[in-house]
N, C-alpha and C positions, 0 to 999 in steps of 0.2 A: 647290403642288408638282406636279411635273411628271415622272412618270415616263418615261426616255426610251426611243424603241425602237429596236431594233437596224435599221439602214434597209435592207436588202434580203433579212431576217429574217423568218418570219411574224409575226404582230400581237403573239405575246405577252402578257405583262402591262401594256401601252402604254395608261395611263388617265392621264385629265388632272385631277390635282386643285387646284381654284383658288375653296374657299371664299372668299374676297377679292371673287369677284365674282360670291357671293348675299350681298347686306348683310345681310338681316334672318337672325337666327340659324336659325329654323325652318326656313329655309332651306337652311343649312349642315346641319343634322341631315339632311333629308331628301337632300340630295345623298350626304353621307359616306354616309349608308345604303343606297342607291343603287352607291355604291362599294366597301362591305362585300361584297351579292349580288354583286358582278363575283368580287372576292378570292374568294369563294366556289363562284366556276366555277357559278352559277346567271346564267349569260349572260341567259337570255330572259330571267326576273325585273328581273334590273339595266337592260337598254333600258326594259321597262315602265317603269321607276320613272323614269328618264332622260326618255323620254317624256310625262311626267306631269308633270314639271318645266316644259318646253317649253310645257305647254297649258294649266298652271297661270301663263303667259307669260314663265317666267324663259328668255330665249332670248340663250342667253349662248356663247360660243364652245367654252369647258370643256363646257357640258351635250350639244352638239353632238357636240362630240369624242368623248366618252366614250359617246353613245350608237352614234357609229358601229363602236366599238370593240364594245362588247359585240353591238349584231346581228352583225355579224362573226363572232365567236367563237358564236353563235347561231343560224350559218350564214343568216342572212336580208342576202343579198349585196345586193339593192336599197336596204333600208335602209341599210345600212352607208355606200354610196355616196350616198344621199342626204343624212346626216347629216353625211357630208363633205365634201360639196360647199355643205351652208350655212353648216359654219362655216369654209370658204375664203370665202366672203364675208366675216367678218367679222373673219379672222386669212391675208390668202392668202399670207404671205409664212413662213411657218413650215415649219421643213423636215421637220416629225417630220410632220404633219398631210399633206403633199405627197407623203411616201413610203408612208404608210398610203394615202393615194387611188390612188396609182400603183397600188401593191401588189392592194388588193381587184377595181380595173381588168381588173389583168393576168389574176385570177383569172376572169373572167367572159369576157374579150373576148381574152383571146393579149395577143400584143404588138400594141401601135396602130399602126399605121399610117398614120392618117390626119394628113395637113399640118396644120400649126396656123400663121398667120402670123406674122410677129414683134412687131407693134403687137396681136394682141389678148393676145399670153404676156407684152407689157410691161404693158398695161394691167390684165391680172389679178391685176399684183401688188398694186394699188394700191385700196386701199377708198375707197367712194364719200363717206365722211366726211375720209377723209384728202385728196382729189380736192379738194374741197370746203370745207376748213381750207387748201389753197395759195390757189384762186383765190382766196378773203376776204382771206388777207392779203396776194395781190398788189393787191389791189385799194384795201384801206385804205392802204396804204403809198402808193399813187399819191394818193389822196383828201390824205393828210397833206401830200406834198410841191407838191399842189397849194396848198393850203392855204398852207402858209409863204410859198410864191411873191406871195397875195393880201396877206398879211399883212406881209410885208417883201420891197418890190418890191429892191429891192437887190440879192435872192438871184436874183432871175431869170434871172440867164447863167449862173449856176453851177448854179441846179437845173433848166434845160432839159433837161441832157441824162438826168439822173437821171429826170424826169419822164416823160420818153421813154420810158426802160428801163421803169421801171415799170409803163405800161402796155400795156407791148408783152409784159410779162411775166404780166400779170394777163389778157389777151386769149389768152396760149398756155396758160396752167393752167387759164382756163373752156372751153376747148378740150378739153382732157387730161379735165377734169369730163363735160361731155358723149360723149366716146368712149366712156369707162371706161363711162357709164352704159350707153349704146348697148349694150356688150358685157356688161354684167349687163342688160339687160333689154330688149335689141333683139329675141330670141329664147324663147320660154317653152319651157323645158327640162323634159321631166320622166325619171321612172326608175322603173323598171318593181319592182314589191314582190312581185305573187302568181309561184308557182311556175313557170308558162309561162302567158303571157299570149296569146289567141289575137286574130289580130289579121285585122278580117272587112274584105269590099270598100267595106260599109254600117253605116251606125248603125243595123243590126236586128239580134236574133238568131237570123235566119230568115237573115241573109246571106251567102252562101260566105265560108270562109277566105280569107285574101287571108297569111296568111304565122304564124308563132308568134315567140314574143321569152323567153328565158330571163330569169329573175330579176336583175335586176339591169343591163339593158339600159337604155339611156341615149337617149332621142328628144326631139325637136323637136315640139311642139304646134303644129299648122297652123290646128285651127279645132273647135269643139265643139259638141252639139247635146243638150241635155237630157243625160243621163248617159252622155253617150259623148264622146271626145275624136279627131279624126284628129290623127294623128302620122306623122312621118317618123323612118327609120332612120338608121341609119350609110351603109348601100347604098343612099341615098335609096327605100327600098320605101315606099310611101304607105295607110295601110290607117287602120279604126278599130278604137278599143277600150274599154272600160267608164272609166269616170273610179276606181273602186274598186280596179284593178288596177297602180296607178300613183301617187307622190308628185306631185307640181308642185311645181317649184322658182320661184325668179326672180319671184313676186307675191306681195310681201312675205313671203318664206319660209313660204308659208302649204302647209298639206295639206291635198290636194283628197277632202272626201268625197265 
């Protein structure tokens, strides 16, 4: 069940309950319990436990959800946007989950401004397994009508042009496959979790400041060296900063210690 939220509303009681996708029961205890500290307005306890879910590896789109809900109301803005930006990976086309990410955005950043093109906002609707399920089966369906063709030469002038379509269709969805990935993972995205992150010219910490980033800042990973990561801005600013001070999204949803 799916509590829904009011969409231009603060976060509210917007939590996503979807026992159905922890199979094993211990699992649904530990979620509903989980969901009890939210009910409970024990926000940070219910991310911990949300979290704990995650790295016990149930990483499931509800656990996602509901942890970005509760840092939210937890006030930990970086998390919130991180935990909602992984489970737009694996749910991007939901509209309750799109207005909560808009929503904590806005809180951190104003209103965006920044251009977004129209093939990477089409391809973000589309998950890499869904990407992934068209090419297959344009491609089996060509396999197949190839196949008849060998099979019962007869059909050959009638299934040319079908054969055609097919894999002219199976050649534009492994296309649409490869963009979509490009755009989940052409770029390592991360988001900033400590309070103000300071962000130096160098990976030392003998190195001038080179700029600061509030909680919840959203950068591009350019290149990394032992515990420290360079990153770019929104205002393209180029600096380093700790690897501790930041999630990493987009490699394999994984958090960066």
């Amino acid at each position: 069940m799916k509590l829904r939220l009011p969409r231009f509303l603060a976060l509210g009681l917007a939590l996503w309950a979807w026992p159905a996708a922890l199979p094993a029961a211990g699992l649904e205890v530990a979620f509903d319990a989980a969901n009890k500290l939210y009910e409970e307005a024990k926000f940070a306890e219910a991310a911990a436990a949300y979290d704990k879910l995650l790295s016990d590896g149930h990483r499931t789109a509800s656990v996602f959800y509901n942890l970005g809900t509760a840092s939210y109301k937890a006030g930990q803005m970086g998390r919130a946007i991180a935990a909602y930006r992984q489970a737009e990976q694996l749910i991007p086309r939901d509209p309750d989950l799109r207005a909560n990410l808009q929503f904590v955005r806005k809180k951190v950043n104003g209103e965006d401004k920044s251009p977004v093109t129209w093939w990477r906002a089409v391809l973000s609707l589309l998950t890499l397994n869904e990407g992934t399920l068209l090419a297959a089966a344009a491609f089996w369906v060509w396999c197949l009508l190839m196949a008849a063709r060998e099979f019962r030469p007869a059909w050959g002038d009638s299934l040319r042009r079908w054969i055609r379509s097919a894999g002219l269709t199976a050649i534009f969805f492994a296309g649409v496959l490869a963009a979509a990935a490009y755009v989940r993972f052409g770029d390592v995205s991360a988001v900033v979790v400590a309070r103000e992150a300071v962000v130096r010219f160098g990976p030392l910490d003998e190195s001038q400041t080179a700029f600061q980033l509030p909680d919840g800042s959203e950068v591009t990973v350019t290149d990394s060296k032992e515990n420290w990561l360079q990153v770019r801005d929104r205002s393209k600013r180029i600096g380093w900063l700790k690897k501790d001070q930041v999630i990493v999204l987009n490699q394999a949803m994984s958090r960066t210690k």
